[in-house]
C-alpha positions as CSV (number, residue, x, y, z in Angstrom):
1,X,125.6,84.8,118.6
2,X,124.7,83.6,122.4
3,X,125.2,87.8,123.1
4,X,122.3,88.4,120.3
5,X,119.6,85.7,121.5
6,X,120.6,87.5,125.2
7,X,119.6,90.9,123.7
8,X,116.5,89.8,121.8
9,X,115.1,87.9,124.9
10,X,116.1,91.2,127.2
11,X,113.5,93.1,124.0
12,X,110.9,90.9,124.6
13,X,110.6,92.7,128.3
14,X,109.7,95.9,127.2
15,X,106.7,97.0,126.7
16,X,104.7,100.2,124.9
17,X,101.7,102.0,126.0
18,X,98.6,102.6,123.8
19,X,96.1,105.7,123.9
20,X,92.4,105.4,122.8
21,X,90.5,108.2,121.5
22,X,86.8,108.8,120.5
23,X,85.6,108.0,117.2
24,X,83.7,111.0,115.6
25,X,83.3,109.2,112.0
26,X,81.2,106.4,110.7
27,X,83.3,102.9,111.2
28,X,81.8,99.9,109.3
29,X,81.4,96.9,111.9
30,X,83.2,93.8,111.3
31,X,81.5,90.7,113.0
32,X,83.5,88.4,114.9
33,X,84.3,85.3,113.0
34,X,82.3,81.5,113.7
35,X,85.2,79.9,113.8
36,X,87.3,82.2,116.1
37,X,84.3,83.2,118.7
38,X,86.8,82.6,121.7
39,X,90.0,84.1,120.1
40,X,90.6,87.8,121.4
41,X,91.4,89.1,117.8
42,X,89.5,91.2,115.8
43,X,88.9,90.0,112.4
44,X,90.1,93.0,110.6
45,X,91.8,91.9,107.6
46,X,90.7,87.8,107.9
47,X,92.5,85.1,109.8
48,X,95.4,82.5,108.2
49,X,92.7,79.8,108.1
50,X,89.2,80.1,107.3
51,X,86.2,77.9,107.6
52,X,84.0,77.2,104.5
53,X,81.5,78.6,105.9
54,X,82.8,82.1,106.9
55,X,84.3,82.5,103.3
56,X,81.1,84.7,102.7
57,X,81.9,86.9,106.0
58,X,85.6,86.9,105.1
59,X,84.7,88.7,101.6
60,X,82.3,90.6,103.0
61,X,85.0,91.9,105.6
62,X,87.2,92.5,102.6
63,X,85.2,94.5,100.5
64,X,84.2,96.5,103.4
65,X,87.9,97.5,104.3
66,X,88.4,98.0,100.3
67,X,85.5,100.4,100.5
68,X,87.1,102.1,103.5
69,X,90.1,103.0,102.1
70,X,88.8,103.4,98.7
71,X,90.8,106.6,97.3
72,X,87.3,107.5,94.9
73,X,84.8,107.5,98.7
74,X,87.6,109.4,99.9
75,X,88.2,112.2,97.6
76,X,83.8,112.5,97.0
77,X,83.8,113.0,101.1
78,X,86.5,116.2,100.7
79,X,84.7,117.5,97.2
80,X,81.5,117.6,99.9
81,X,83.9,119.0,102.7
82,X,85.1,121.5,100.4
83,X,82.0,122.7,98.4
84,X,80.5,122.9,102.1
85,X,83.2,125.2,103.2
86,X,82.9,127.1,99.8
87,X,79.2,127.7,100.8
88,X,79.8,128.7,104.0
89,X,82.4,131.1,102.7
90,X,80.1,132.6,100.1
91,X,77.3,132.9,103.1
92,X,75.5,130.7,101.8
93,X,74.7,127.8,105.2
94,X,71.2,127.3,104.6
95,X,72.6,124.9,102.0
96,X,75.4,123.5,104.3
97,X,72.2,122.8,106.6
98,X,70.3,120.9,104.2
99,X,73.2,118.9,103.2
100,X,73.9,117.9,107.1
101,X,69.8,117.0,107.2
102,X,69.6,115.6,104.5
103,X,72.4,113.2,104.6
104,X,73.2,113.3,108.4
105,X,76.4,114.8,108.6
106,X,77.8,116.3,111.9
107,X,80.7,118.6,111.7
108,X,81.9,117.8,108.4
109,X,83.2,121.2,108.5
110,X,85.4,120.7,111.4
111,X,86.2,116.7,110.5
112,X,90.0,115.9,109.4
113,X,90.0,112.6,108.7
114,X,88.7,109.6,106.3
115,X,85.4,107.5,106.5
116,X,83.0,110.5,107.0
117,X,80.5,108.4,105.4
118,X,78.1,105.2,106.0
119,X,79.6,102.8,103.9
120,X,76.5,100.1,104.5
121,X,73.8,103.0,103.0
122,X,76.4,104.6,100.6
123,X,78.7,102.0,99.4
124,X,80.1,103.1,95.9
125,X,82.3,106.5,95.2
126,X,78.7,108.4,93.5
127,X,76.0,107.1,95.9
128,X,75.4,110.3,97.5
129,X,75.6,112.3,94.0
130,X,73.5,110.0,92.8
131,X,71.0,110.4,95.3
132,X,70.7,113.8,95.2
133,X,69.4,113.7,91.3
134,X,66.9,111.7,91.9
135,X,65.7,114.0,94.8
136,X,63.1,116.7,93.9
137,X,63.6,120.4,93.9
138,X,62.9,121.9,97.8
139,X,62.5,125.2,99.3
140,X,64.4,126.4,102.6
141,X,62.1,128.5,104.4
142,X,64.1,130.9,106.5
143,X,62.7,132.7,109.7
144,X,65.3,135.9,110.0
145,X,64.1,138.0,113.2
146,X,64.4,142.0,112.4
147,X,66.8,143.7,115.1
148,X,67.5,147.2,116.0
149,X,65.2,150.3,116.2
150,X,61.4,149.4,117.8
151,X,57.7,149.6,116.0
152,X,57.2,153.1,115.3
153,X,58.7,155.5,117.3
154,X,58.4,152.6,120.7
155,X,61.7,152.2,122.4
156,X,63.2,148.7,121.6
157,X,63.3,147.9,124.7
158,X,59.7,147.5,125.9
159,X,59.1,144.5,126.8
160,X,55.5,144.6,125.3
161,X,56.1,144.0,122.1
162,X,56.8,141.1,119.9
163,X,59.4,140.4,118.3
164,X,59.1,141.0,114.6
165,X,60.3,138.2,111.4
166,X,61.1,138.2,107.8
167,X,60.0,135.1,105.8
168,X,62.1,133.9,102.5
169,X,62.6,131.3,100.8
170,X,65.6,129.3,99.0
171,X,65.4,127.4,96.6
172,X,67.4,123.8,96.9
173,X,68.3,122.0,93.5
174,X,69.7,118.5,94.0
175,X,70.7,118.0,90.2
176,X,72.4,121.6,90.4
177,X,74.3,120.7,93.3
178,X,75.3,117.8,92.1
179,X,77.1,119.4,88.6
180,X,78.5,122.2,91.3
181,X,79.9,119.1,93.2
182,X,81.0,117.6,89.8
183,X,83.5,120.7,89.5
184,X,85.0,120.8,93.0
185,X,85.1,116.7,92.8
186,X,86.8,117.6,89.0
187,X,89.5,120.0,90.8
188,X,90.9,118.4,93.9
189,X,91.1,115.2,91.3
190,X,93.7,117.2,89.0
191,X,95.7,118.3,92.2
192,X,95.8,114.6,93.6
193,X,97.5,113.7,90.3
194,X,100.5,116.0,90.9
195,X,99.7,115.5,94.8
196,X,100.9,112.1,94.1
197,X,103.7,112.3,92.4
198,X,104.9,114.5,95.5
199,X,103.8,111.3,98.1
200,X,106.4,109.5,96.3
201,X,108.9,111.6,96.3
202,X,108.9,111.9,100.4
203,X,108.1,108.5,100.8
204,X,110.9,107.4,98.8
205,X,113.2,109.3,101.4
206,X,112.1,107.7,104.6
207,X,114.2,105.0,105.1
208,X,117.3,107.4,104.0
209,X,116.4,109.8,106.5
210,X,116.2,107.2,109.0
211,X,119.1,106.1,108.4
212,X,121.2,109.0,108.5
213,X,119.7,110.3,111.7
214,X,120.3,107.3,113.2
215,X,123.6,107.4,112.3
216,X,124.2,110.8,113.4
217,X,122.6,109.9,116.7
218,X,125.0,107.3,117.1
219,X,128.2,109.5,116.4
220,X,126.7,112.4,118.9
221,X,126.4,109.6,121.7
222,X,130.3,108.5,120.4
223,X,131.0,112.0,120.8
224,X,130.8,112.3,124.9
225,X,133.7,109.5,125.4
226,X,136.1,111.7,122.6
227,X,139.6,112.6,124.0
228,X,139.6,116.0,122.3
229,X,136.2,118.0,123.0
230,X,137.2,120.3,119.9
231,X,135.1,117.4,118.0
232,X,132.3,117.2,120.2
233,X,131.7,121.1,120.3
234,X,131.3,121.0,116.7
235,X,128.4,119.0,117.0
236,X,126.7,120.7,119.9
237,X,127.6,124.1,117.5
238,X,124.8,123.0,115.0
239,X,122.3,124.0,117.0
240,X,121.8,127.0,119.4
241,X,122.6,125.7,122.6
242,X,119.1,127.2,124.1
243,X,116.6,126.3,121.8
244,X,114.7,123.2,121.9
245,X,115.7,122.2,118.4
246,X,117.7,119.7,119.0
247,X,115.3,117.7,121.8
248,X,112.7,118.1,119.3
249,X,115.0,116.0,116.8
250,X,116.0,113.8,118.7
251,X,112.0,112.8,119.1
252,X,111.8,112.5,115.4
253,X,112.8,109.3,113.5
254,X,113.2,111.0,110.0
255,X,112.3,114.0,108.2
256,X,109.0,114.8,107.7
257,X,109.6,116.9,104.0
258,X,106.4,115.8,102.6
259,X,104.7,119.2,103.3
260,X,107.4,121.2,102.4
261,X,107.4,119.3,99.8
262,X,104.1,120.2,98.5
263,X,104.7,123.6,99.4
264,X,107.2,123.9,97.0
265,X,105.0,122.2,94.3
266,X,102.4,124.3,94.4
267,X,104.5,127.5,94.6
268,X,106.2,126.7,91.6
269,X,103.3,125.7,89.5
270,X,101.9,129.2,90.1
271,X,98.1,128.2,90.1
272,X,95.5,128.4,93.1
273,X,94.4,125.8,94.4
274,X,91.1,124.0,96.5
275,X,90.7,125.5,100.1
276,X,91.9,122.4,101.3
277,X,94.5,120.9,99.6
278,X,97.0,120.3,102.4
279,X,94.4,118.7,104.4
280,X,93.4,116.9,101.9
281,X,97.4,115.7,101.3
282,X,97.9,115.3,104.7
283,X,94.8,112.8,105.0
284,X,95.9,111.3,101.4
285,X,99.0,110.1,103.3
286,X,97.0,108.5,105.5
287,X,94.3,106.8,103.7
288,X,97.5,105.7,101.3
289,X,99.3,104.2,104.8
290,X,96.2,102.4,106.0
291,X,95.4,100.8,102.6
292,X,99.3,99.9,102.6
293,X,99.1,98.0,105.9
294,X,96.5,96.1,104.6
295,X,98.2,95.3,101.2
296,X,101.0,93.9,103.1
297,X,98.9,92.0,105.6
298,X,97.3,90.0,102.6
299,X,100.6,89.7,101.1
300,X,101.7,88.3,104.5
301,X,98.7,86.2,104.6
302,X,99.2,84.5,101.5
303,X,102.9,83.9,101.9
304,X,101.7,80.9,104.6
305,X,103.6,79.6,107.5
306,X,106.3,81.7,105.9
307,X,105.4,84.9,107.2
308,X,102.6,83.7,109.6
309,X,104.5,85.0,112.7
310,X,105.1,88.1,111.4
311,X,101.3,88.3,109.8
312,X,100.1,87.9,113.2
313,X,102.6,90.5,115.2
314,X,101.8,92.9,112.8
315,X,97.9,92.5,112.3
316,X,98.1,93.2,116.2
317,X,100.0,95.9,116.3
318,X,97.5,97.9,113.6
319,X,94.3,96.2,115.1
320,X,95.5,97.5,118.7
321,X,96.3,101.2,117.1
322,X,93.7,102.0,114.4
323,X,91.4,104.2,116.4
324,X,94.8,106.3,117.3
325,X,96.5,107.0,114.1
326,X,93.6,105.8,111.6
327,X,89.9,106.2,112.6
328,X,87.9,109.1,113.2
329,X,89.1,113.0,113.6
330,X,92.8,113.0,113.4
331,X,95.6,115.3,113.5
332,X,98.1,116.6,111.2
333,X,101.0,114.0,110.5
334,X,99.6,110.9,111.8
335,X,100.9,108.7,109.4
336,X,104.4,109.5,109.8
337,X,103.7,109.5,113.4
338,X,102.7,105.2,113.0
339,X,105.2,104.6,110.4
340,X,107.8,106.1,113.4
341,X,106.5,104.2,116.1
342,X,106.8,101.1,113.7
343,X,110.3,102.1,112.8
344,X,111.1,102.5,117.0
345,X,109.9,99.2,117.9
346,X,113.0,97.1,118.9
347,X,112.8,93.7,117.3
348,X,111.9,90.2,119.4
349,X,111.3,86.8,119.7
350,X,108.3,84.9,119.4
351,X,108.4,81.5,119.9
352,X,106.2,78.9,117.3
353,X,105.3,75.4,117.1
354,X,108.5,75.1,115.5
355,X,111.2,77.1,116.5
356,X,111.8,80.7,117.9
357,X,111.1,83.5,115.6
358,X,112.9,86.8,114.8
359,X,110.2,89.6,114.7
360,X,111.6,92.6,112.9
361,X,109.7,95.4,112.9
362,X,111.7,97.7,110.8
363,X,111.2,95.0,108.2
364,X,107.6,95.9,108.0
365,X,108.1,99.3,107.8
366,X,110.2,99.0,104.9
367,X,107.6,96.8,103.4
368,X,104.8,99.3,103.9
369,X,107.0,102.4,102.9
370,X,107.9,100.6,99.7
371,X,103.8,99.7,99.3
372,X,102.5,103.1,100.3
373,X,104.7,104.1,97.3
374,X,102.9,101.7,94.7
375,X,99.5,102.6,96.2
376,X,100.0,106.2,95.2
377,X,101.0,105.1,91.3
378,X,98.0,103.6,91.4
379,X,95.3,106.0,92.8
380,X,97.3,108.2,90.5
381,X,95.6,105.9,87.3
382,X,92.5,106.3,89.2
383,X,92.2,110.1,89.5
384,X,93.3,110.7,85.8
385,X,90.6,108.6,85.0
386,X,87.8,110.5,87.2
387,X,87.3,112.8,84.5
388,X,85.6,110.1,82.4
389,X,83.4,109.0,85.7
390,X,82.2,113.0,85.8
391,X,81.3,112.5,82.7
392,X,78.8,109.8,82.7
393,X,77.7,111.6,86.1
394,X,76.9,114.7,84.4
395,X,74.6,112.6,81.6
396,X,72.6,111.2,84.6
397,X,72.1,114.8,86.2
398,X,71.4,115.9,82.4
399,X,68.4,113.5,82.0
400,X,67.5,114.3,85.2
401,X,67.0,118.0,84.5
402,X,65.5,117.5,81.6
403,X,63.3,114.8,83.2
404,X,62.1,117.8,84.9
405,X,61.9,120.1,82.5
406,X,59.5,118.0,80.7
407,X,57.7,117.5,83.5
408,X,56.9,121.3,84.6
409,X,56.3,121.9,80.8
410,X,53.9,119.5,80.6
411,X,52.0,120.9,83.9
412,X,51.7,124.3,82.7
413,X,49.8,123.5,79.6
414,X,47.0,121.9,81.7
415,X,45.0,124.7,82.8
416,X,42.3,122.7,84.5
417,X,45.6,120.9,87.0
418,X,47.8,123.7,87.6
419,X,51.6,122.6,88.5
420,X,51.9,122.1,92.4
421,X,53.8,124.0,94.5
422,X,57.2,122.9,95.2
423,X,57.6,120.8,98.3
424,X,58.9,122.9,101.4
425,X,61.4,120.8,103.5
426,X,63.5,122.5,106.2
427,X,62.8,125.6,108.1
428,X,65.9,127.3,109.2
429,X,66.3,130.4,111.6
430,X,68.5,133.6,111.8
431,X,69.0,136.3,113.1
432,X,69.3,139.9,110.5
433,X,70.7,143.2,112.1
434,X,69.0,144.8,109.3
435,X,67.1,143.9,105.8
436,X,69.5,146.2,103.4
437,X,72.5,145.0,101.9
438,X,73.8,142.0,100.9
439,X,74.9,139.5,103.7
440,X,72.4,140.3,106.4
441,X,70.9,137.3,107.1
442,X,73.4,134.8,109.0
């Protein structure tokens, strides 16, 4: 026992760096609570004890995180991300470009990660679609200068004359976009469902993975004080003895399956799928972590002095870590990479008003593993049930059509007040290497 409480104080000694990076996507600002002005913690996810007078703030705070990690905000953000890379495909960006001024989006096209949005202007899951049917039809007028030969039979190259441009126009249909947006939204919903299911099945084979590799690094370090080296060469015979496999595993805390995972799912249903469905698994992981660390901090929270200690270790250690793993443009695999740093933290001692306190990390990464699990059976309930949210979507854009329909019909009978002209909104240039054929203008 005395040899334990020697190691446990030795852990308390080490310490881990932290990284900062740039945040490229809207974060919702979370003032500082009244009654913790001077404390150096940010109220993230509310305090053990609140003031009656920043209960407000605190249920403010909460609904704000709940909005952030809000799995029906998240998959509207990549049905936008996806019809936008659809439109771009079909060559089609004068659209993508009204979108982006329209709503103010910068780079959603090159963004991986969660929270593209302004949660303060568009709080709910259909604020933006609901927007756009209530916005009137536009036209895009497009300035496309004329290359190649010169005027006549002039040489191209005279610096006399004036370059020559082509006017059109494009029409812009909010209500329209919005059913297009209905379909992609409709799609990557159906793929989530089986998604899902495939989150759960990695998940579940964390802590078995760990465990194993753990093991196995133990017998390979066992291995170097063996009498008979036949033993030891049948370890270091797994591996070629020049590749960097086996450095690269020992960097790993588990197996990260999950893509392959998917892989396999979707190869053996046989059916295409969105443009991007494992980036959109990938950040589905993550939103599914996040949304667990918070689940367990409450539950933490509201166990009282019982898990107080370990409520406050851990609310630091995401608070200190979300702009790394959570917040902004990420890369691939960040979730497993905090749920391995978690895993990798040695426990320690933290001493209380009371008495000295055992902080076990792995502890709470068992407890977020086993959450992540139950938040994907629930977002699963949720996107089964989208298609019955589309559908009172598609009534609004409905009457809103036919709002307009009415509208234009009712115009045109009036002789004496003929209809106005549509409203022109942004002008948009490009450059044509010629007029014929399809594609020219870019």
């Amino acid at each position: 026992m005395q040899a334990w409480l020697k190691l446990s104080i030795a852990l308390l000694c080490s310490c881990s760096s932290t990284s900062t990076r740039s945040v490229s996507a809207f974060v919702p600002t979370l003032s500082r609570s009244r009654s913790r002005v001077g404390a150096n913690v940010p109220p993230i996810l509310g305090m053990a004890a609140w003031d009656d007078e920043d209960e407000a703030q605190r249920d403010a705070a909460v609904r704000r995180n709940q909005a952030r990690t809000d799995v029906r905000n998240f998959l509207t953000q990549r049905a936008i991300q996806s019809f936008m890379f659809l439109l771009h495909s079909c060559r089609d960006p004068h659209t993508v470009r009204w979108l982006e001024h329209t709503y103010g989006f910068t780079n959603l096209l090159e963004y991986h990660g969660s929270g593209a949005f302004n949660l303060t202007i568009y709080p709910e899951w259909d604020s933006i679609l609901q927007d756009m049917t209530s916005r009137p039809s536009e036209v895009v007028i497009v300035s496309a200068r004329r290359r190649g030969g010169g005027h006549g039979g002039w040489s191209k190259d005279n610096p006399y004359l004036e370059d020559r441009f082509v006017e059109f126009e494009i029409d812009i249909d909010p209500p329209s976009l919005v059913s297009r947006l209905i379909s992609v939204r409709d799609q990557i919903a159906k793929e989530w469902v089986v998604d899902l299911d495939t989150l759960v099945k990695a998940n579940d084979m964390i802590l078995t993975s760990y465990t194993e590799k753990h093991l196995s690094d133990r017998a390979s370090e066992e291995c170097q004080d063996f009498d008979q080296p036949e033993e030891c060469m049948e370890i270091e015979n797994l591996t070629a003895p020049y590749s960097n496999k086996r450095q690269e595993e020992k960097k790993a805390a588990f197996e990260r399956n999950a893509m392959v995972f998917l892989s396999n799912t979707i190869h053996s249903l046989g059916q295409g799928s969105s443009p991007h469905r494992k980036g959109n698994f990938d950040l589905l992981i993550l939103l599914a972590t996040q949304e667990s660390v918070h689940r367990v901090l409450r539950a933490y929270r509201d166990a009282g002095d019982e898990r107080e200690v370990s409520f406050s270790w851990l609310r630091e250690f995401y608070v200190s870590r979300v702009s790394r793993y959570f917040d902004g443009n990420q890369e691939y695999g960040r979730a497993d990479d905090f749920v391995e740093e978690l895993l990798l933290t040695p426990p320690s001692l933290k001493t209380s008003e009371i008495a000295l306190e055992l902080i076990d990390p792995m502890r709470m990464a068992e407890d977020i593993i086993a959450m992540r699990s139950e938040v994907a059976r629930d977002w699963k309930t949720v996107m089964q049930a989208s298609a019955e949210d589309h559908m009172a979507l598609q009534r609004i854009v409905l009457a809103a059509r036919m709002g307009k329909m009415l509208e234009t019909s009712s115009g045109s009978s009036k002789e004496e007040n003929p209809p106005t002209s549509t409203p022109k909104a942004v002008v948009a240039e490009a450059e044509a290497s010629s007029l014929d054929g399809a594609g020219a203008f870019e």
